[in-house]
KEVEXDREN-290881 format. One record per residue: residue number from 1; residue in one letter; chain; x, y, z of N, C-alpha, C in turn. Coordinates in steps of 0.2 Angstrom, whole numbers. Atoms other than C-alpha are relative to their C-alpha. Layout:
N
k, r, c, neast, nnorth, nup, caeast, canorth, caup, ceast, cnorth, cup
NUM, A, A, X, Y, Z, X, Y, Z, X, Y, Z
...
REM end
This chain:
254
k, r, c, neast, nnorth, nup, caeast, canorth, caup, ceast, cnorth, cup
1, X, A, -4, 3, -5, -220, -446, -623, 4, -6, -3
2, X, A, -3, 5, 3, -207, -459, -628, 0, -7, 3
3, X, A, 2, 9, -3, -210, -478, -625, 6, -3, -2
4, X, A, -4, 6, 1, -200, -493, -626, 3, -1, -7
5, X, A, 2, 2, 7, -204, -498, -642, 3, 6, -5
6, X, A, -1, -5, 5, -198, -480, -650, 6, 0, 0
7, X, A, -6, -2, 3, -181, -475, -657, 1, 6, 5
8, X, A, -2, -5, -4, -172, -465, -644, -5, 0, 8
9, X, A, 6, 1, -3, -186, -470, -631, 5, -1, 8
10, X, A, -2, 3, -6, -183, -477, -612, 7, -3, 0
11, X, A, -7, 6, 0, -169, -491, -618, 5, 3, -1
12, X, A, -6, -3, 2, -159, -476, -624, 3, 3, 8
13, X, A, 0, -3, -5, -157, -471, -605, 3, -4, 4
14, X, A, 1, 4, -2, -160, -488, -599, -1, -7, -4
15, X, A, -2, 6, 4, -151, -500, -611, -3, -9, 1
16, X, A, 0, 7, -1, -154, -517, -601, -9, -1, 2
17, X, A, 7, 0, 1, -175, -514, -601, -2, 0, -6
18, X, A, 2, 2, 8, -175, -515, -620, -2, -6, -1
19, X, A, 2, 8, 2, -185, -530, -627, 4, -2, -3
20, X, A, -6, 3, 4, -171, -533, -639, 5, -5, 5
21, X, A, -5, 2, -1, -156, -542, -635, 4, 4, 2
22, X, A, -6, -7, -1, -141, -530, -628, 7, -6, 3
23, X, A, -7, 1, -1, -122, -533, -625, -1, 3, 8
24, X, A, 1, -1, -8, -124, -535, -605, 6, 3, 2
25, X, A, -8, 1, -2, -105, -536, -603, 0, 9, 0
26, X, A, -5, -6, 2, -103, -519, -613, -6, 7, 5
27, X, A, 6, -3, -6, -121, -512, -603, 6, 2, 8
28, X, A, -2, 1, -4, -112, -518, -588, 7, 7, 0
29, X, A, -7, 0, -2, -96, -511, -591, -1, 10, -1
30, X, A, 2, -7, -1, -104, -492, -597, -1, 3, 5
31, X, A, 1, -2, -8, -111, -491, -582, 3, 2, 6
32, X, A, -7, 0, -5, -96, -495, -571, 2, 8, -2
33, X, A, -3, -8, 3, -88, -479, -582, -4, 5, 3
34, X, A, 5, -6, -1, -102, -468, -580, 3, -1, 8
35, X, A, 1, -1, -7, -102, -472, -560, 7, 2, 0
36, X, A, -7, -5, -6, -81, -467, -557, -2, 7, -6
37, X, A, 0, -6, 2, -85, -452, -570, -4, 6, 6
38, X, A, 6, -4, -3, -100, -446, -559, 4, 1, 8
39, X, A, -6, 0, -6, -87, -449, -543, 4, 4, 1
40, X, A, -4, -5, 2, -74, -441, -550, -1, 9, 1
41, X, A, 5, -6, 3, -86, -427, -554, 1, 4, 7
42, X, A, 5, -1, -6, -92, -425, -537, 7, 2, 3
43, X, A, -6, 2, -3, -74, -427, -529, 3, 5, -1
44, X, A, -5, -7, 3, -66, -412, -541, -6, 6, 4
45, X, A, 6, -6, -1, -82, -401, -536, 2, 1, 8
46, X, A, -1, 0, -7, -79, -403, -518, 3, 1, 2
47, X, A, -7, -5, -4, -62, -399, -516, 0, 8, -4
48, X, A, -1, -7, 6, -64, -383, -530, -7, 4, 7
49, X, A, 6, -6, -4, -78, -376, -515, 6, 2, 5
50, X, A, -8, -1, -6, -61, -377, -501, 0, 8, -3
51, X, A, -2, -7, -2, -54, -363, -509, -6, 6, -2
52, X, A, 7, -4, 1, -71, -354, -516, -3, 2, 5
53, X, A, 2, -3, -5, -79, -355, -500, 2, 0, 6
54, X, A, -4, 3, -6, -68, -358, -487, -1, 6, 7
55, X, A, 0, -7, -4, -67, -338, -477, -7, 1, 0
56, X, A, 3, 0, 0, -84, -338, -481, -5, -5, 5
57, X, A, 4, 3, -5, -90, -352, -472, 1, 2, 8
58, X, A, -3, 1, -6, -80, -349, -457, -4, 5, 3
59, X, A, 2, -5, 0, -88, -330, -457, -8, -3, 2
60, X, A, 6, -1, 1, -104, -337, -459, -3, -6, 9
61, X, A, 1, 5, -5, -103, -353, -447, 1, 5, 8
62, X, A, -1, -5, -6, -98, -338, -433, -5, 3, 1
63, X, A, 6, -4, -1, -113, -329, -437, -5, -3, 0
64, X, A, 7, 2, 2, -125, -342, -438, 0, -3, 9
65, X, A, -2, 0, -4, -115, -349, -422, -4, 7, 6
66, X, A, 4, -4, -3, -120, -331, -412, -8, 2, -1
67, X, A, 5, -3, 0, -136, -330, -419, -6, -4, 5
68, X, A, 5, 7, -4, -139, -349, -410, 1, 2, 8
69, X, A, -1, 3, -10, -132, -344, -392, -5, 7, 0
70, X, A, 3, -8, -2, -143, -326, -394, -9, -3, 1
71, X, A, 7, 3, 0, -159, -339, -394, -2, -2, -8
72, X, A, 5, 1, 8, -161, -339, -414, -1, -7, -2
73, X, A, 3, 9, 1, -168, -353, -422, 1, 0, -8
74, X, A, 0, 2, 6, -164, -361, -440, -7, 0, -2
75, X, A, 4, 2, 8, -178, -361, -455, 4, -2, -5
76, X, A, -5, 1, 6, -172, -370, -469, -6, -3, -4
77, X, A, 5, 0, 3, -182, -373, -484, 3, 0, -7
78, X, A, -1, 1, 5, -182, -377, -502, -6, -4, -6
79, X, A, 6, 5, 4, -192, -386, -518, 2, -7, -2
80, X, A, -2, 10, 1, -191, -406, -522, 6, -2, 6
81, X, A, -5, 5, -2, -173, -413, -520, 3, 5, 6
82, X, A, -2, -5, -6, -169, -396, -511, -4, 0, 7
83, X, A, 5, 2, -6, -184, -399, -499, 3, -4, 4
84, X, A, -5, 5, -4, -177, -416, -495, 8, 3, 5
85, X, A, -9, -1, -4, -157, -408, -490, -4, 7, 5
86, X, A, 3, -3, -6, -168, -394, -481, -1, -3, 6
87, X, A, 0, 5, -6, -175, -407, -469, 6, 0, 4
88, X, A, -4, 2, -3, -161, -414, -467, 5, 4, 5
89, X, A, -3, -5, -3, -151, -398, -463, -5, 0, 7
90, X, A, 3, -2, -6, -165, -394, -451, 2, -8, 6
91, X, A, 0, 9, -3, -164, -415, -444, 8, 1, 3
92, X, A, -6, 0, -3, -145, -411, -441, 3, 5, 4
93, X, A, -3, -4, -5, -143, -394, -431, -7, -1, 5
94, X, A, 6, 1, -7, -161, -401, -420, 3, -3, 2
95, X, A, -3, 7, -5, -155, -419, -417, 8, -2, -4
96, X, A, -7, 1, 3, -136, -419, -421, 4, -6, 3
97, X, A, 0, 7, -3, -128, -435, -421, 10, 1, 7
98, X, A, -7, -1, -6, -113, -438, -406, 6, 0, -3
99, X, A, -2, -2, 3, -99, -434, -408, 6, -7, -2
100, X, A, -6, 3, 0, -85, -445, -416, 7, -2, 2
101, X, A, -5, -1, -2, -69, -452, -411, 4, 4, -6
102, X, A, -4, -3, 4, -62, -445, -428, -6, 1, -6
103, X, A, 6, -2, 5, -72, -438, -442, 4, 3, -7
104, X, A, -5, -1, 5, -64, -442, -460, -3, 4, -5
105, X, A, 4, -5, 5, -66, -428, -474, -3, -1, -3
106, X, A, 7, 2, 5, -81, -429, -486, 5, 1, -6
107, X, A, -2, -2, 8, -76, -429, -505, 6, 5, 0
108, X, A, -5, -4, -1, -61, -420, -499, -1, 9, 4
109, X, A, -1, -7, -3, -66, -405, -488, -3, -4, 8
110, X, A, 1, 3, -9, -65, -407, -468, 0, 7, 3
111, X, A, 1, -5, -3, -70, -395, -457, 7, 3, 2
112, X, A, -10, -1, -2, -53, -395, -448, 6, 4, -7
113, X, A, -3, -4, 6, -45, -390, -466, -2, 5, -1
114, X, A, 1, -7, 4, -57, -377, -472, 3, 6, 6
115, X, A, 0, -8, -7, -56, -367, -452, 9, 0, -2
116, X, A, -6, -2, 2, -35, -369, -457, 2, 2, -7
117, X, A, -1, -4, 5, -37, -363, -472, 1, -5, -6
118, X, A, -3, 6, 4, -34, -381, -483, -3, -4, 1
119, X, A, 3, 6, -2, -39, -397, -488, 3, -6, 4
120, X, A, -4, 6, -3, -37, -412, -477, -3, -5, -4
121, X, A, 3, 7, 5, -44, -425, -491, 0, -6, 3
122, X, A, 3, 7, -3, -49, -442, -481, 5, 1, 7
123, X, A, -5, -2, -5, -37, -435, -466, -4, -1, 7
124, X, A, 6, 1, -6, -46, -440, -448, -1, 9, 1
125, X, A, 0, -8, -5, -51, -421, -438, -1, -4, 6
126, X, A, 0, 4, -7, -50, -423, -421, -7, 1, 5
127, X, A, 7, -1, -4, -64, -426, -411, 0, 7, 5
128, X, A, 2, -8, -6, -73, -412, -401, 2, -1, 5
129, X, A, -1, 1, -8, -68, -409, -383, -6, 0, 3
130, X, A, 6, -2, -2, -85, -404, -379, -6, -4, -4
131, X, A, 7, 5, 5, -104, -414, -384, 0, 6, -6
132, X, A, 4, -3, 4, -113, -408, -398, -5, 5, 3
133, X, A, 6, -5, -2, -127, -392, -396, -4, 0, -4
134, X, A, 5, -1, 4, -143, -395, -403, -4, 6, 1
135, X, A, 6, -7, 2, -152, -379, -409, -9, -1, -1
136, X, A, 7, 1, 2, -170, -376, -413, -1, -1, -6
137, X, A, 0, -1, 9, -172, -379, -433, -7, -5, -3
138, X, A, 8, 3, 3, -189, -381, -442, 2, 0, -8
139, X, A, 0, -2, 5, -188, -386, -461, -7, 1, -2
140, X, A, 7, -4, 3, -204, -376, -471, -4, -3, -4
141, X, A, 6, 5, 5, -210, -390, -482, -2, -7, 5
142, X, A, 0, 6, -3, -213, -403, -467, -7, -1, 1
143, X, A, 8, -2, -1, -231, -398, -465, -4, 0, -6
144, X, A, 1, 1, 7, -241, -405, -479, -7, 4, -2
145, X, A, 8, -6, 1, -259, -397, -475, 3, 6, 1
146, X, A, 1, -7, 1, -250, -381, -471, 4, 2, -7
147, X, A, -2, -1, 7, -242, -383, -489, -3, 1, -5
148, X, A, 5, 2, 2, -257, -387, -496, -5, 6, -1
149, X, A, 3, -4, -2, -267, -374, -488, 3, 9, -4
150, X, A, -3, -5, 1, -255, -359, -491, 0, 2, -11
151, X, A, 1, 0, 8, -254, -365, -512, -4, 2, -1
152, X, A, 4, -2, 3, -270, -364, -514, -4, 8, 4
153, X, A, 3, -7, -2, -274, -349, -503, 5, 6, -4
154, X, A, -8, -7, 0, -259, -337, -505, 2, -2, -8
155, X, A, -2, 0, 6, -250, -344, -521, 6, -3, 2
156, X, A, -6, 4, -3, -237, -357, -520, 6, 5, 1
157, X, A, -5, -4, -1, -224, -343, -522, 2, 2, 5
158, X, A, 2, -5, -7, -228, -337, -505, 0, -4, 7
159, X, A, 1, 6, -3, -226, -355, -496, 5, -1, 7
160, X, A, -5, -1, -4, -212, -352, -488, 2, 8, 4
161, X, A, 0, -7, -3, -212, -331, -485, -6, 1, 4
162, X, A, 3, -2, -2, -229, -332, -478, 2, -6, 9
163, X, A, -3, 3, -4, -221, -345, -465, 4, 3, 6
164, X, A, -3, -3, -5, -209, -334, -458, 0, 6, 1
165, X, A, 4, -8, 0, -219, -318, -460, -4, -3, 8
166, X, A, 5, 1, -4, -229, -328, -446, 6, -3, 7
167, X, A, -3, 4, -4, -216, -338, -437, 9, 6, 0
168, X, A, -7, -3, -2, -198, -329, -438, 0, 7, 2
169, X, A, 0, -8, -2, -193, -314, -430, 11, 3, 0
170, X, A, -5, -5, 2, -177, -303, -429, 4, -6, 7
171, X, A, -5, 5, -6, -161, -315, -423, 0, -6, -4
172, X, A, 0, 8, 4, -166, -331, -433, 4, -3, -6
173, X, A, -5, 2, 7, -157, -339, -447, -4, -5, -5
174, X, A, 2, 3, 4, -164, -342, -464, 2, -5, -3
175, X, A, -4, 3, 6, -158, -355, -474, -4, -4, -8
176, X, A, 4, 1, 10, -164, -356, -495, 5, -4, -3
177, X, A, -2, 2, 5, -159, -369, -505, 0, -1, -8
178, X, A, 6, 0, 7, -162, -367, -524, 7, -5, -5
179, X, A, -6, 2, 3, -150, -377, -537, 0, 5, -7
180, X, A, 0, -5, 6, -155, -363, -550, 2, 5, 3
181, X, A, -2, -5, -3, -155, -350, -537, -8, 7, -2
182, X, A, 5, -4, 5, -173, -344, -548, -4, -1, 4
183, X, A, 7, 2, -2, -186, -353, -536, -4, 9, 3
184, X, A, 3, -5, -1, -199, -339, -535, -2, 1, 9
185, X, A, 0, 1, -7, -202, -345, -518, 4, -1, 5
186, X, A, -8, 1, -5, -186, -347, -510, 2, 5, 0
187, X, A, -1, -9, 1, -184, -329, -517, -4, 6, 5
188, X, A, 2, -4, -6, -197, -322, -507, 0, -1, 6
189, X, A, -4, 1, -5, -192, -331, -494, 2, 5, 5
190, X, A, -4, -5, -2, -178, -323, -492, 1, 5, 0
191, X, A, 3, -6, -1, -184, -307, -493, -2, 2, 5
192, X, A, 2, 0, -6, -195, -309, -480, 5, -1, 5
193, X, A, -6, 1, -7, -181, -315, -467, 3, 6, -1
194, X, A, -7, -8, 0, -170, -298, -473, -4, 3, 3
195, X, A, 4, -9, -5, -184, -286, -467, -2, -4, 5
196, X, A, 0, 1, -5, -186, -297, -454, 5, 0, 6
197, X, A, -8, 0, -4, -168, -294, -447, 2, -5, 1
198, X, A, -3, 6, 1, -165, -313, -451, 7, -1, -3
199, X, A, -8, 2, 3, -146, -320, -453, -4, -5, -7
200, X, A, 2, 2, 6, -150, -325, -473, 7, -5, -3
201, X, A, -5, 3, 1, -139, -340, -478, -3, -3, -8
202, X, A, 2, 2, 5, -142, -346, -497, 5, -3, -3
203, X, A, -3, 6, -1, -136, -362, -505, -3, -1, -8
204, X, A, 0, 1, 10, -137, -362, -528, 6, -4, -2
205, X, A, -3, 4, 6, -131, -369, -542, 2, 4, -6
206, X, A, -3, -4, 8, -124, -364, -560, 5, 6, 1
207, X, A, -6, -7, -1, -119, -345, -558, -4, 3, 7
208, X, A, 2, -4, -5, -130, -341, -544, -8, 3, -1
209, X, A, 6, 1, -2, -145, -337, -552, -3, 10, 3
210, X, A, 2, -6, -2, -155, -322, -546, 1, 3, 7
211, X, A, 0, -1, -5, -152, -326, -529, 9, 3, 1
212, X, A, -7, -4, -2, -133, -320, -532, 0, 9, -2
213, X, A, 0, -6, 4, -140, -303, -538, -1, 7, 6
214, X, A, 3, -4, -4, -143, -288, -527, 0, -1, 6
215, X, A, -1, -1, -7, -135, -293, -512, -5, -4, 5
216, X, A, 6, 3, -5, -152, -304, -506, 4, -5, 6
217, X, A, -1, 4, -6, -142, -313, -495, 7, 0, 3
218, X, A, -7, -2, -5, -129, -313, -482, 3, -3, 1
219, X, A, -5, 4, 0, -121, -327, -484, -2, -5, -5
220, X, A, 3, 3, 8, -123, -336, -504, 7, -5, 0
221, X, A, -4, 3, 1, -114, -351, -507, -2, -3, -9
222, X, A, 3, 2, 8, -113, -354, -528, 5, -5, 0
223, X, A, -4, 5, 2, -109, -371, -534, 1, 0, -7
224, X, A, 0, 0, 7, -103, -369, -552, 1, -7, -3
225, X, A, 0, 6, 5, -108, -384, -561, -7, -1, -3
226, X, A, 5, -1, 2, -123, -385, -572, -4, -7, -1
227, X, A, 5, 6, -1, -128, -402, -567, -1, 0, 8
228, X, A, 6, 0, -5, -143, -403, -555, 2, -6, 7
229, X, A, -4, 3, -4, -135, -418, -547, 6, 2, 4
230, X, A, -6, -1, -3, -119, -415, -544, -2, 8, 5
231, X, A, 2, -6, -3, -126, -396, -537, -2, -3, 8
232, X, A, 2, 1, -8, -135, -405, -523, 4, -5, 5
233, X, A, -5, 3, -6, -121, -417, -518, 4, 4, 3
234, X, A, -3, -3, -6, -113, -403, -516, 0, 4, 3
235, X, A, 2, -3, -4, -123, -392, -508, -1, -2, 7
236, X, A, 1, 4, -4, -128, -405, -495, 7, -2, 7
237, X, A, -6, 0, -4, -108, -407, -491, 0, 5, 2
238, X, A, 1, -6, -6, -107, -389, -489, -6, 1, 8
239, X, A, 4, -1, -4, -120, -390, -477, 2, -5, 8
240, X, A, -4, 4, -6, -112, -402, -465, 6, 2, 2
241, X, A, -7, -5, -3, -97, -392, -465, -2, 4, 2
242, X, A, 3, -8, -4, -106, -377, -461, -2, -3, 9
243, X, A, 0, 0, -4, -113, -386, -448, 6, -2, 7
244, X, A, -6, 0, -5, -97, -393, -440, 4, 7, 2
245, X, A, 0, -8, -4, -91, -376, -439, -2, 4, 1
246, X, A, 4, -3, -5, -106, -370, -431, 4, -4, 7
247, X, A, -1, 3, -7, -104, -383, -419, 7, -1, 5
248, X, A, -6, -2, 0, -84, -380, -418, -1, 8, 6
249, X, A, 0, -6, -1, -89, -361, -413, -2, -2, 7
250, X, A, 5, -1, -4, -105, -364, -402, 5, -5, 7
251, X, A, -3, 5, -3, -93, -378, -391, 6, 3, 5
252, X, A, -4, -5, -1, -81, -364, -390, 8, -5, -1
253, X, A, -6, 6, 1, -66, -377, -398, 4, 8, -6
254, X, A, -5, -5, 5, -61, -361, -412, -3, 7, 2
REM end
């Protein structure tokens, strides 16, 4: 492992920890560049999913929309950083927050744009007419002994399929996040939810990965960039979109 002290080590990553001396100014001013390059990034990535995924959200937010007024209930689910934006998806169709007077586009996509077909880049939407409707939504890594348990029983692979082999039934709606799209258990996941007669919604990176192969899911959303960052900022956006046009449908506003 590489230490401080070695040649290409920590300070190569994290200039202003090196025992030497450094040019603060010019540390300083890298930095700054890195942070609008990494903004920019994010900003182009965001509006390029509009026209990529724009019919498909809307398709999908309709189906995820009847699959909530029929009783179904969200799983959402994922490993690490995808774990985290799992929760939160789960955190946001439970307890969704109220509704705004005007609700400005993220990194250039707005709900109101994609369901008209466009982007409305930093443009208000107009607030709902109707509250918000919070759903039932469980995310599958929140339970740490029953993660723990399953690992070592079954095989982590199996952490998340043995979850909704036990808990989900025919009507509910999946949701996998992978940023490779490879996780072995997010894979069989979503296997399980399809012979369960689960709505299958999936959320990669790169080219999509395995999970763009053979049809495993009914609604795949691929982010084409090949950094792990940039993948879950913009996965996370999609996901706030998606929900706003569930909660557009469910309210009966489109």
């Amino acid at each position: 492992m590489s230490t401080v002290g070695e040649s290409g080590g920590i300070e190569a990553l994290y200039p202003f920890l090196a025992p030497t001396p450094v040019d603060r100014e010019a540390v300083v001013a890298d930095l700054c560049a890195s942070t609008r390059r990494k903004a920019d990034e994010i900003v182009a990535l965001r509006r390029s999913l509009v026209a990529l995924h724009a019919e498909r959200l809307v398709a999908c937010a309709r189906a995820m929309a009847a699959a909530f007024d029929a009783g179904g209930r969200l799983f959402a689910f994922g490993n690490g950083g995808s774990s985290t934006d799992a929760q939160a998806v789960a955190q946001l169709f439970a307890a969704p927050p109220e509704p705004a007077h005007a609700v400005a586009a993220v990194g250039g996509i707005a709900a109101g744009g994609i369901a008209a077909g466009g982007i409305a880049a930093g443009a208000p939407v107009p607030a709902r007419a109707e509250p918000v409707r919070a759903v039932a939504a469980v995310p599958l890594a929140q339970d740490v002994a029953l993660l723990t348990a399953l690992s070592n029983d079954v095989g982590y692979e199996l952490v998340f399929a043995r979850q909704l082999a036990a808990l989900g039934r025919r009507g509910d709606v999946a949701m996998g996040l992978s940023t490779s799209g490879g996780s072995a258990n997010v894979l069989n996941a979503v296997a399980e939810a399809s012979r369960r007669g689960m709505l299958t919604v999936g959320l990669v990176g790169y080219d999509g990965g395995p999970m763009a192969q053979e049809d495993r899911v009914a609604y795949l959303f691929v982010v084409p960039s090949a950094s792990v960052h940039r993948i879950q900022e913009a996965q996370i956006t999609l996901c706030h979109v998606l929900w706003e046009l569930t909660q557009r449908v469910l309210t009966g506003e489109t």
